[in-house]
N, C-alpha and C positions, 0 to 999 in steps of 0.2 A: 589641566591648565592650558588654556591657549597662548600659543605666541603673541598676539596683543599685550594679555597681561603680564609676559615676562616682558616685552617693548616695554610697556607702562614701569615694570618696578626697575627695571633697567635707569630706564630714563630720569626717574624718581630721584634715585642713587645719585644721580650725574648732577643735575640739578639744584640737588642738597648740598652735597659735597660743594659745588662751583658759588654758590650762594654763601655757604662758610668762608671759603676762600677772598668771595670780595668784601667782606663784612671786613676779615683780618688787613686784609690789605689796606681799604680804607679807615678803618679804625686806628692800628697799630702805630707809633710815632717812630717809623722808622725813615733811615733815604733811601732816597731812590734804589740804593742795587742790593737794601735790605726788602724794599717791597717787590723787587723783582725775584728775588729770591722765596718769597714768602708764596708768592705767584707762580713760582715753577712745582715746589713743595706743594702746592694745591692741586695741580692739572696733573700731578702724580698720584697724588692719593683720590680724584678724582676717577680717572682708569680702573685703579686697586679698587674702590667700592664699588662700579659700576661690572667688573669683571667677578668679585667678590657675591653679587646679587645675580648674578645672571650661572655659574655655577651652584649657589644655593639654590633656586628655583628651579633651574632645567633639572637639576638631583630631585627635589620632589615629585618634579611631574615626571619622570621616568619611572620610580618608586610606584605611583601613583596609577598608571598606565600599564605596566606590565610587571609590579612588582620584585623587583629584582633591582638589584645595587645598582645603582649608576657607575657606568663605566667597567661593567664585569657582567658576568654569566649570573643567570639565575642559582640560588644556591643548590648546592650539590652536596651528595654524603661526603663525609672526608673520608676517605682510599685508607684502611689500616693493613693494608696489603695480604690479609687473608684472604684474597681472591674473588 
């Protein structure tokens, strides 16, 4: 997987989420420092999905690429200490 298409699904993420967010804000019949609040809780969970997609994808294309866990060594026997 290239770095473009994690750009892409990254941004995707970001996007989606921020589009949720202004739907709630302007739909929802709240005031003012209930929509600003609604608005902070978005560009939170915005981050969280965009950080959220960008670990699930870089973990495949690692997997993908050279086979082995993301963020660890390729596997290895387990040590039952017989030598």
């Amino acid at each position: 997987m290239s770095f473009a298409a994690l750009a892409m699904a990254v941004a995707g993420a970001g996007v989606l989420v921020l589009a949720l967010t202004a739907l709630a804000v302007a739909l929802l019949p709240l005031p003012p420092a209930g929509r600003a609040v609604v608005a902070l809780v978005g560009v939170v969970a915005t981050v969280a999905a965009m950080g959220l997609t960008s670990r699930r994808i870089t973990d495949r294309a690692i997997r993908a690429e050279y086979g082995e866990e993301p963020g660890g060594q390729a596997e290895r026997p387990a040590d039952d200490g017989l030598g």
